[in-house]
N, C-alpha and C positions, 0 to 999 in steps of 0.2 A: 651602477647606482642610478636609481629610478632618475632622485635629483638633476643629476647632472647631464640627463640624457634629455628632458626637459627643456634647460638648460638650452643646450645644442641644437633641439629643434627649433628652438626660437630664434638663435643666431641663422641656421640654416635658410630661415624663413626670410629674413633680413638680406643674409648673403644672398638670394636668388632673387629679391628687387634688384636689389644693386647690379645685378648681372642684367637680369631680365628687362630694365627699366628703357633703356634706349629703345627693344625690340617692344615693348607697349606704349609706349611714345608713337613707333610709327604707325602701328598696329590703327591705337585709337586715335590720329591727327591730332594730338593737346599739343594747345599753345606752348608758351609759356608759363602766362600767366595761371593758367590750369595745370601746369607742374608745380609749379611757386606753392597753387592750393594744395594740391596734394601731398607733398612734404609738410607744411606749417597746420593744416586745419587737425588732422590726424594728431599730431602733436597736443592742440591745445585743448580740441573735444573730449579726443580719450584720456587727457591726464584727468583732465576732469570727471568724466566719468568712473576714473579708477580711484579718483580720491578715495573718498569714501572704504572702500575693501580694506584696509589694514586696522581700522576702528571695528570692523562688525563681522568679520572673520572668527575672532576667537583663538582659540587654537583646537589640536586636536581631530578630534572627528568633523565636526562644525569647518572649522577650517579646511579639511581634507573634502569636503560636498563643493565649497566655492570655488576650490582650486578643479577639480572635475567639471564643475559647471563652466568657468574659462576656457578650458582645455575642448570641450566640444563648441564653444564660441568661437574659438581661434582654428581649431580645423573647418566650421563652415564658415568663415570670411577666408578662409584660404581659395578654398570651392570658387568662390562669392566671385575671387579674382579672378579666379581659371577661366569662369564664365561670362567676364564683363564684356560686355556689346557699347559703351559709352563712357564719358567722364565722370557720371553721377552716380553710376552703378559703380564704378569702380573707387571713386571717392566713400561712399557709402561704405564698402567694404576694409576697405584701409582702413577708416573710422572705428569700425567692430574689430579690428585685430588691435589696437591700442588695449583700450580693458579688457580684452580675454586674453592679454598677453600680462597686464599687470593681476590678474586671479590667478590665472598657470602658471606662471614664471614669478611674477614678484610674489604671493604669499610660498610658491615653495622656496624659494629662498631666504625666508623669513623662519621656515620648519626647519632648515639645514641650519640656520644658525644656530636655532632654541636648542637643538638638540643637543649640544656639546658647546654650551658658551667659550669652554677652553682652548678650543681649537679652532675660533672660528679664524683667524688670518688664512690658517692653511685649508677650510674648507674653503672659503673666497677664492684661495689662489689656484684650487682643481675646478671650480666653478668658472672661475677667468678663462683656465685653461679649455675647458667643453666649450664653452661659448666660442672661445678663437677658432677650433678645427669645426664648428657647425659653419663661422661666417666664412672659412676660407671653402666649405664645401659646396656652398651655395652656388659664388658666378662659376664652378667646377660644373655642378649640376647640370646648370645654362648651357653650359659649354660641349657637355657630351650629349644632352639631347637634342641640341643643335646638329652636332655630328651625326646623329643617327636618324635625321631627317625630321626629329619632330620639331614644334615649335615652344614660345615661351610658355605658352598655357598648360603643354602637357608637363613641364617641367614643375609648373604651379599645383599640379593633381598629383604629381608622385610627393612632392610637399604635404601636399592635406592627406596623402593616404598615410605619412610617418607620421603627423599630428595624431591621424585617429588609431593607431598602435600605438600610440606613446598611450594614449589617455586611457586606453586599454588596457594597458600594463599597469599604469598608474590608478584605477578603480580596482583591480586584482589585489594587486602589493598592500594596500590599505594605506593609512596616516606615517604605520612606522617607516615606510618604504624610503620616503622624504628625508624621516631624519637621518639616514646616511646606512642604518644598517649592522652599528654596533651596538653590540647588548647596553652598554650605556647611552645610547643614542634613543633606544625603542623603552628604555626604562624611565630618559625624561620625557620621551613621548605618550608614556603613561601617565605619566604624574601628570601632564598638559591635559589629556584628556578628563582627569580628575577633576582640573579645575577651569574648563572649558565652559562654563556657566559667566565666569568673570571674563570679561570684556573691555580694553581701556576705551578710555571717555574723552571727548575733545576737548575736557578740561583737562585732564591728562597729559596732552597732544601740546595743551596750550603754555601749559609748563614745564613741558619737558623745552620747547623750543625759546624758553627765558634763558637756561645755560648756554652759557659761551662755547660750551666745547660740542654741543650738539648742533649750534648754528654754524661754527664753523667746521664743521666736516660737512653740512650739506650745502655749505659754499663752494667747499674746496672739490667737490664732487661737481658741481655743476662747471668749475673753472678748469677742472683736467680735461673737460669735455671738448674744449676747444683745441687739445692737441694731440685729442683720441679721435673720436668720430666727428668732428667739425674737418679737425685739419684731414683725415681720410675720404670724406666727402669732398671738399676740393683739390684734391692732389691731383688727380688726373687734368682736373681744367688747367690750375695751374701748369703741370708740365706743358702744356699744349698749348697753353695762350702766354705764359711768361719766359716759362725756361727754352721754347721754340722747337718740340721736339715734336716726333711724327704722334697721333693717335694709338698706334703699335707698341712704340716705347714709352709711352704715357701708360697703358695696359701695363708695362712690365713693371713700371715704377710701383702704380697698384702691389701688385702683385707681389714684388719685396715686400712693401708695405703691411700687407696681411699676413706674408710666411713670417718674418722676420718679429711682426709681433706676436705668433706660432708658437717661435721657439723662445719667447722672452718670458710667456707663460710656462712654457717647460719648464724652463731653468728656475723660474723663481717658486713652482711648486716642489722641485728638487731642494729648494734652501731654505723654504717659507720656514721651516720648523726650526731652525736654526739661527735666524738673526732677524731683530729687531724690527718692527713694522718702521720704527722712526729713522731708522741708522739708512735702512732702503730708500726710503722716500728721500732722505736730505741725498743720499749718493745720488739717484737716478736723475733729481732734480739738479744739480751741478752736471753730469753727463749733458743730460736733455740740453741745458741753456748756452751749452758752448753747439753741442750739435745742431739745434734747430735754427738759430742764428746763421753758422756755417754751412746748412743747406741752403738757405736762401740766398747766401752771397757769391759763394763758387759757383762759378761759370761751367766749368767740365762736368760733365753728368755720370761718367765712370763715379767721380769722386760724389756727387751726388746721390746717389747711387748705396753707396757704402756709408755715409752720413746719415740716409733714411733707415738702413737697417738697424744703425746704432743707435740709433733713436727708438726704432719703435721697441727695440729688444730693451732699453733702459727705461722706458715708459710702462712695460706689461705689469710693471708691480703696483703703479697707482691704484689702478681699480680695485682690487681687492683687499689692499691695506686701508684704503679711507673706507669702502663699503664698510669692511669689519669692524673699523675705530668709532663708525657710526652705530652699529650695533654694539659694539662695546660699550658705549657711552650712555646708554640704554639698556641697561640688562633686565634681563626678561620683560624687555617691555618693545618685540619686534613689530608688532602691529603698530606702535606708533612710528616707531622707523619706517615703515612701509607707508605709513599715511604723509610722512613728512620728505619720504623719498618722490612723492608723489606731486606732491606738489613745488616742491623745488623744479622738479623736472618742468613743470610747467613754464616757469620763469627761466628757466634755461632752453626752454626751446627757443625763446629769440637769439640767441646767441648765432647760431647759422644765417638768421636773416639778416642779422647787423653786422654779419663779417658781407654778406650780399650785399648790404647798401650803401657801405664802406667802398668795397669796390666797384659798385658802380658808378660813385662818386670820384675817387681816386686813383682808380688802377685796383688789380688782384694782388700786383706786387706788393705795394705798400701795406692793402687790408691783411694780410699773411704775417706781417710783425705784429698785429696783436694777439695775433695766440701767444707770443711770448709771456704774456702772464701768465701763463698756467704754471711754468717751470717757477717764477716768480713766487707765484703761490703758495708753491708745496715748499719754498726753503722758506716759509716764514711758518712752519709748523710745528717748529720748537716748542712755542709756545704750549701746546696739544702734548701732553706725554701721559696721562692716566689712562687715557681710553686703547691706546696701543701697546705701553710696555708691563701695564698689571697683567 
């Protein structure tokens, strides 16, 4: 499926910083404080500049030009990195993958939904699923062009060459490609193109985000975030500066970390159809808060170890249950969900920086018990039951 494959290239692209980031650290001598910029500026410029796409998108064909236009923004900021000689050229370029990543990837995720509002828990949950096996194939990437003598750049150029096949395939397949591919899927992707003249309005935008149940899932979306990719982005330090373990076994900790949330996607596209968006979320949220709790306080990292995988496999179903409950809550009205997913994201990208100033105030230890809200979070979603179990 065009979607999901999308999808994957974006995580791919993500998983190969994450790999690749120590080796363009030395590469280009950045500080600190010019790593500091290059995680946070990217963040706030390009939420910014993506705002806007989910209002003036459309749907349809119209929609299907922006998302193409993305798609070759985001394969030449890939280039952009492969090529960087400094910290400005390479900030500059981080910059431009923000918005061509929310045109490619957030409006086609906006088209998977349209297409089959009935189903969308279980398109989220194969969407979770591509996204996990692109990020786990990223530091892979790193890792074997390493082995074969190349460097992280080259590893960045075989990145933008599956960019520019993705987009490739994605201008061939057309608009229906997106919506998943089933005769019902390319039938409401007709009827969208129909009425691709109508566009929502930030007055639109502005009333949709007075209902309670639509601000709080792009709460509750920016609060799982702290025990999805916040707490994934510190694990490693963590193991290495708190729990005292070698930089090796800190890698492996990783590493569970990403398989383990792998196969939590699996499982729960294996069941998405099956039970309840709400029934998952209060279970994983009761798992998670006894689990992540108990990773922090056990001493033994065997047991650590095995607490991380039960977590992140009890964790794979958030994403995709509150993404959908957000589109649910919204029906056919995904361009505001993408406008409003947009800027949430904005206010959640301090969240990284304030567990960083947290602990450099207090310790890493300490700043690590406040991701326990997340788990906190999601068992107060009872409240929340139109948007996931209609």
């Amino acid at each position: 499926m065009t979607a999901l494959a999308v999808e994957a290239l974006d995580e791919l692209a993500d998983g190969t910083k994450a790999g690749a980031f120590p080796l363009i650290r030395g590469d280009l001598h950045l500080t600190y404080d010019q790593i500091g910029l290059l995680i946070s500026a990217p963040l706030l410029i390009g939420g910014l500049l993506e705002l806007p796409f989910g209002l003036v998108a459309g749907s349809g064909s119209r929609r299907h030009r922006l998302v193409l236009a993305g798609g070759v923004l985001l394969a030449g900021s890939l280039a952009a990195v492969a090529s960087a000689s400094g910290f400005w050229f390479l900030l500059a370029a981080l910059i431009a993958f923000f918005p061509a990543s929310g045109a490619f990837v957030g409006l086609t995720q906006a088209a998977l939904m349209d297409a089959d509002p009935g189903r969308q828990q279980e398109r989220m949950a194969a969407w979770n699923l591509a996204g996990s096996a692109g990020a786990v194939a990223g530091p892979s990437l790193v890792a074997v062009v390493l082995s074969a003598g190349g460097t992280w750049r080259a590893a960045y150029v075989l990145v933008a060459g599956a960019a520019v096949v993705t987009v490739a395939v994605t201008a061939v397949a057309g608009p229906a490609s997106l919506a998943g591919g089933t005769a019902k899927a390319e039938a409401n992707t007709a009827s969208q193109e129909d009425m691709e003249s109508e566009r929502p309005s930030l007055k639109a935008a502005l009333k949709a985000i007075r209902r309670g149940d639509v601000a709080r899932w792009l709460i509750l979306l920016q609060v799982i975030d702290l025990l999805l990719d916040v707490f994934t982005g510190y694990l490693g330090v963590y193991l290495v500066d708190v729990a005292r373990v070698s930089p090796a076994l800190a890698a492996v900790g990783v590493a569970i970390s990403l398989g383990a949330g792998l196969a939590g996607d699996a499982l729960f596209v294996l069941v998405s159809g099956r039970v309840s968006g709400q029934a998952a979320l209060r279970a994983s949220a009761c798992v998670a808060a006894i689990c992540y709790p108990a990773f922090l306080l056990v001493p033994a990292l065997g047991v650590k170890f095995v607490l991380l995988g039960l977590l992140n496999i009890a964790t794979a179903c958030w994403y995709p249950v509150i993404q959908a409950g957000l589109y649910g809550s919204l029906p056919g009205q995904s361009g505001i969900a993408v406008f409003w997913s947009s800027a949430a994201g904005i206010a959640g990208s301090a969240g990284p920086f304030l567990v960083g100033v947290l602990a450099q105030q207090a310790g890493l230890g300490p700043a690590m018990w406040c991701l326990t809200l997340a788990p906190a979070a999601v068992l107060m979603l009872g409240k929340i039951k139109r948007s996931i179990d209609d």
